[in-house]
C-alpha positions in Angstrom: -129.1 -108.8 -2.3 -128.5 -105.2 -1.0 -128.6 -106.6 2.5 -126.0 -109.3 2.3 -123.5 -106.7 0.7 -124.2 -105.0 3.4 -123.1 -107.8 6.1 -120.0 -108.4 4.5 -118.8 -105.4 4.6 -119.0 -104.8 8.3 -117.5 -108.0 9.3 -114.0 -107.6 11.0 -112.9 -105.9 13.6 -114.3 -102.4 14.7 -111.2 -99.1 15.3 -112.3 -99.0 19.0 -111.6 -103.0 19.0 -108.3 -102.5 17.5 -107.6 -99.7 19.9 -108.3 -101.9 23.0 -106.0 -104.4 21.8 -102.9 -101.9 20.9 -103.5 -100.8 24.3 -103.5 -103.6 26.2 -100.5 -105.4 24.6 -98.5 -101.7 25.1 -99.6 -102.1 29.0 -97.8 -105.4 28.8 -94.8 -104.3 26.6 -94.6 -101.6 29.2 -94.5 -103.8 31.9 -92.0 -106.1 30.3 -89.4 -103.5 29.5 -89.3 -102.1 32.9 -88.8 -105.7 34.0 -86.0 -106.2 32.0 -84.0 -103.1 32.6 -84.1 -104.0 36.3 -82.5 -107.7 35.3 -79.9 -105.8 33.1 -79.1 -103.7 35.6 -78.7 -106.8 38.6 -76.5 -108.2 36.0 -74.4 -105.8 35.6 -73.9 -105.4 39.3 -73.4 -108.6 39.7 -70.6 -108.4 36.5 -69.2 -105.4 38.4 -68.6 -107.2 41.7 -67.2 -110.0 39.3 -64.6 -107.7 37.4 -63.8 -106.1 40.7 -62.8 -109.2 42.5 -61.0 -110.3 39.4 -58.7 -107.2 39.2 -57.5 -107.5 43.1 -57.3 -111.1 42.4 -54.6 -109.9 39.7 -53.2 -107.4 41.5 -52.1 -110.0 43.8 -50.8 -112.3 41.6 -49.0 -109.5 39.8 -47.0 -108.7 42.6 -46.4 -112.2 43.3 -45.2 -112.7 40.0 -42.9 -109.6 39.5 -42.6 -108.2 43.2 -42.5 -104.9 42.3 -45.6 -104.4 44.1 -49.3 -103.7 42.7 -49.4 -102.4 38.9 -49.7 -98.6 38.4 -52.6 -99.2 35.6 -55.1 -101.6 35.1 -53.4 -101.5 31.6 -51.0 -103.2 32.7 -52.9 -106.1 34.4 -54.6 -106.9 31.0 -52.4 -106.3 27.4 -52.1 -108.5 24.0 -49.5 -111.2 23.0 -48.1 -114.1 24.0 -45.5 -113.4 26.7 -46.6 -112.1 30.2 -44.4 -109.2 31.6 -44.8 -106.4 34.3 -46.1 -103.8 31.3 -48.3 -107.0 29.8 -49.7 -109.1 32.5 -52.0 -110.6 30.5 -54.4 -111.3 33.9 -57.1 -109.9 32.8 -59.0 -109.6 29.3 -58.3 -106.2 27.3 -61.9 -105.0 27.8 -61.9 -104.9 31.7 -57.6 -103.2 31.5 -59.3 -100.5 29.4 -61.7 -99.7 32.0 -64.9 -100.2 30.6 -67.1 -103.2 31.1 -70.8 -104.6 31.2 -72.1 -101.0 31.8 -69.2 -100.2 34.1 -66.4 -97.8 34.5 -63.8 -99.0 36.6 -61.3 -96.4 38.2 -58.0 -98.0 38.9 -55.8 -95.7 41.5 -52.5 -96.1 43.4 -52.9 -95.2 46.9 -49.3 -95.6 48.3 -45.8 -97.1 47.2 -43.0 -97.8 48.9 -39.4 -96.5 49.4 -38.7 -97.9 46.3 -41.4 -96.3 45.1 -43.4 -99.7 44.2 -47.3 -99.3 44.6 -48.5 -101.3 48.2 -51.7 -100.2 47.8 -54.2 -99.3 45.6 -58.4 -98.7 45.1 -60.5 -99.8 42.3 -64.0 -98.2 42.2 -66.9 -99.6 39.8 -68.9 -96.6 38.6 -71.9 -97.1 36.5 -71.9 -95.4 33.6 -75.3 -93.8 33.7 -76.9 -94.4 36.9 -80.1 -95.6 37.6 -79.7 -96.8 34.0 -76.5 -99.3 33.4 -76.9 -100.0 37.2 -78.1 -98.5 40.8 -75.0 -99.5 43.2 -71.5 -97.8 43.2 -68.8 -100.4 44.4 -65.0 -100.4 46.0 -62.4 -102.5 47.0 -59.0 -102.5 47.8 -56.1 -104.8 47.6 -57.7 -106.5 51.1 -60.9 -107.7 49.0 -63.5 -106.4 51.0 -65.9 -104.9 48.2 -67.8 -101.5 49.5 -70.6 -100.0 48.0 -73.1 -97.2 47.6 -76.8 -96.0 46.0 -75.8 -92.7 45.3 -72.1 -91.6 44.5 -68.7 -93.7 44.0 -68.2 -95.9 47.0 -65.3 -96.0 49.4 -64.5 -97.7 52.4 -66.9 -96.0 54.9 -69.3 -97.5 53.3 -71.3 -100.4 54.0 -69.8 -104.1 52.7 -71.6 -106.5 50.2 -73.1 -109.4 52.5 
Protein backbone atom coordinates (compact mmCIF):
# COMPACT_ATOMS: atom_id res chain seq x y z
CA UNK A 1 0.00 0.00 0.00
CA UNK A 2 2.90 2.37 0.99
CA UNK A 3 4.20 2.01 -2.51
CA UNK A 4 1.21 3.05 -4.45
CA UNK A 5 0.94 6.31 -2.25
CA UNK A 6 4.02 6.71 -3.18
CA UNK A 7 3.28 6.72 -7.21
CA UNK A 8 0.59 9.04 -6.99
CA UNK A 9 2.16 11.45 -5.53
CA UNK A 10 4.96 11.89 -8.02
CA UNK A 11 2.84 11.89 -10.99
CA UNK A 12 2.65 15.32 -12.82
CA UNK A 13 4.93 17.39 -14.11
CA UNK A 14 8.58 17.90 -12.59
CA UNK A 15 9.84 22.15 -11.74
CA UNK A 16 12.60 21.57 -14.36
CA UNK A 17 9.69 20.42 -16.87
CA UNK A 18 7.64 23.43 -16.06
CA UNK A 19 10.76 25.62 -16.45
CA UNK A 20 11.42 24.22 -20.00
CA UNK A 21 8.11 25.10 -21.04
CA UNK A 22 7.87 28.84 -19.53
CA UNK A 23 11.02 29.14 -21.38
CA UNK A 24 10.25 28.07 -24.49
CA UNK A 25 6.79 29.80 -24.96
CA UNK A 26 8.79 33.24 -23.54
CA UNK A 27 11.34 32.55 -26.63
CA UNK A 28 8.25 32.64 -28.76
CA UNK A 29 6.44 35.57 -27.03
CA UNK A 30 9.75 37.23 -27.56
CA UNK A 31 9.87 36.57 -31.00
CA UNK A 32 6.29 37.55 -31.52
CA UNK A 33 6.53 40.98 -29.94
CA UNK A 34 9.39 42.03 -31.80
CA UNK A 35 7.46 41.01 -34.91
CA UNK A 36 4.74 43.02 -34.22
CA UNK A 37 6.34 46.22 -33.23
CA UNK A 38 8.08 46.23 -36.64
CA UNK A 39 4.29 45.80 -38.34
CA UNK A 40 3.11 48.75 -36.03
CA UNK A 41 5.73 50.63 -36.96
CA UNK A 42 5.35 49.90 -41.15
CA UNK A 43 1.88 50.95 -40.40
CA UNK A 44 2.33 53.87 -39.15
CA UNK A 45 4.72 54.87 -41.89
CA UNK A 46 2.59 53.96 -44.23
CA UNK A 47 -0.40 56.19 -42.21
CA UNK A 48 2.23 58.95 -42.16
CA UNK A 49 2.73 58.99 -45.94
CA UNK A 50 -1.18 58.74 -45.98
CA UNK A 51 -1.93 61.90 -43.70
CA UNK A 52 0.93 63.68 -45.51
CA UNK A 53 -0.54 63.37 -48.89
CA UNK A 54 -3.91 64.10 -47.44
CA UNK A 55 -2.89 67.53 -46.05
CA UNK A 56 -1.20 68.88 -49.47
CA UNK A 57 -4.18 67.34 -51.07
CA UNK A 58 -6.07 69.98 -48.83
CA UNK A 59 -3.92 72.56 -49.08
CA UNK A 60 -4.77 72.62 -52.64
CA UNK A 61 -8.15 72.48 -52.54
CA UNK A 62 -8.13 75.09 -49.83
CA UNK A 63 -6.68 77.57 -51.97
CA UNK A 64 -8.87 76.61 -54.66
CA UNK A 65 -11.76 77.12 -52.65
CA UNK A 66 -10.93 80.47 -50.89
CA UNK A 67 -7.83 81.76 -53.00
CA UNK A 68 -6.25 83.25 -50.43
CA UNK A 69 -3.48 80.90 -50.94
CA UNK A 70 -2.33 77.79 -48.57
CA UNK A 71 -3.76 77.94 -44.85
CA UNK A 72 -1.32 79.29 -42.20
CA UNK A 73 -2.31 76.16 -39.72
CA UNK A 74 -3.13 72.87 -40.23
CA UNK A 75 -5.94 73.94 -37.77
CA UNK A 76 -7.44 75.49 -40.13
CA UNK A 77 -7.55 72.66 -42.76
CA UNK A 78 -9.48 70.43 -40.24
CA UNK A 79 -12.09 72.25 -37.50
CA UNK A 80 -15.81 71.13 -36.22
CA UNK A 81 -19.32 72.12 -37.52
CA UNK A 82 -21.28 72.21 -40.28
CA UNK A 83 -20.24 75.05 -42.51
CA UNK A 84 -16.80 75.08 -44.29
CA UNK A 85 -14.89 78.50 -44.14
CA UNK A 86 -11.13 79.71 -44.51
CA UNK A 87 -10.71 79.38 -40.36
CA UNK A 88 -12.80 75.84 -40.66
CA UNK A 89 -12.06 73.90 -43.69
CA UNK A 90 -13.28 71.02 -42.58
CA UNK A 91 -10.64 68.91 -45.10
CA UNK A 92 -9.30 67.05 -42.84
CA UNK A 93 -10.38 65.11 -39.57
CA UNK A 94 -9.66 67.06 -36.21
CA UNK A 95 -7.07 64.52 -35.14
CA UNK A 96 -4.61 64.93 -38.14
CA UNK A 97 -5.35 69.48 -37.88
CA UNK A 98 -4.13 68.95 -34.21
CA UNK A 99 -0.99 67.44 -35.39
CA UNK A 100 -0.85 64.25 -33.87
CA UNK A 101 -1.63 61.02 -35.52
CA UNK A 102 -0.99 57.15 -35.71
CA UNK A 103 2.36 57.64 -33.80
CA UNK A 104 3.07 60.83 -35.77
CA UNK A 105 3.75 64.41 -35.20
CA UNK A 106 3.15 66.45 -38.13
CA UNK A 107 4.83 69.99 -38.32
CA UNK A 108 2.84 72.26 -40.50
CA UNK A 109 5.01 75.54 -41.66
CA UNK A 110 4.54 78.48 -44.13
CA UNK A 111 7.47 78.91 -46.15
CA UNK A 112 6.55 82.03 -48.21
CA UNK A 113 3.41 84.33 -48.96
CA UNK A 114 2.82 86.72 -51.27
CA UNK A 115 2.50 90.50 -51.69
CA UNK A 116 -0.60 90.22 -50.22
CA UNK A 117 0.80 88.38 -47.82
CA UNK A 118 -1.18 84.97 -48.71
CA UNK A 119 0.92 81.79 -47.94
CA UNK A 120 2.30 80.20 -51.67
CA UNK A 121 4.14 77.84 -50.05
CA UNK A 122 4.42 75.72 -47.29
CA UNK A 123 6.30 72.22 -45.71
CA UNK A 124 4.74 69.57 -43.70
CA UNK A 125 7.17 67.27 -42.00
CA UNK A 126 6.01 63.82 -40.36
CA UNK A 127 8.13 63.25 -37.19
CA UNK A 128 7.74 60.12 -35.23
CA UNK A 129 7.07 60.55 -31.98
CA UNK A 130 9.70 58.36 -30.47
CA UNK A 131 11.88 57.00 -32.95
CA UNK A 132 12.90 53.67 -33.56
CA UNK A 133 9.68 53.06 -31.50
CA UNK A 134 6.29 54.75 -33.14
CA UNK A 135 8.31 54.44 -36.52
CA UNK A 136 12.04 54.48 -38.18
CA UNK A 137 11.53 56.98 -41.26
CA UNK A 138 11.16 60.86 -41.01
CA UNK A 139 9.04 62.24 -44.08
CA UNK A 140 8.49 65.74 -46.04
CA UNK A 141 6.56 67.16 -48.58
CA UNK A 142 5.66 70.33 -49.97
CA UNK A 143 2.82 71.82 -51.71
CA UNK A 144 4.43 70.00 -55.16
CA UNK A 145 3.60 66.41 -53.53
CA UNK A 146 6.84 64.86 -53.79
CA UNK A 147 7.17 63.15 -50.21
CA UNK A 148 11.05 63.11 -48.91
CA UNK A 149 12.32 61.17 -46.24
CA UNK A 150 14.98 60.21 -43.78
CA UNK A 151 16.30 57.31 -41.05
CA UNK A 152 17.69 59.52 -38.79
CA UNK A 153 16.39 63.27 -38.27
CA UNK A 154 13.24 65.31 -39.85
CA UNK A 155 13.44 65.06 -43.52
CA UNK A 156 13.63 67.86 -46.12
CA UNK A 157 13.98 68.13 -49.63
CA UNK A 158 17.63 66.98 -50.10
CA UNK A 159 16.65 64.02 -49.23
CA UNK A 160 16.02 61.07 -51.06
CA UNK A 161 12.09 60.54 -52.52
CA UNK A 162 9.69 57.62 -51.58
CA UNK A 163 9.76 55.16 -54.77
Amino acid sequence: MSTTKRYRSQSGFSLIELLIVVGIILVIAAIAITELMSARMSANESAAVTNSRSIVTSELAYSMEYNVGFSTSLGQLGGTGAVPSAANALLIDSVLAAGTKTGYQFVYAVTATDASGFPVAFSINANPIAHNLTGRRYFYSDQVGVIYMNYNAPAGPSDPPLQ
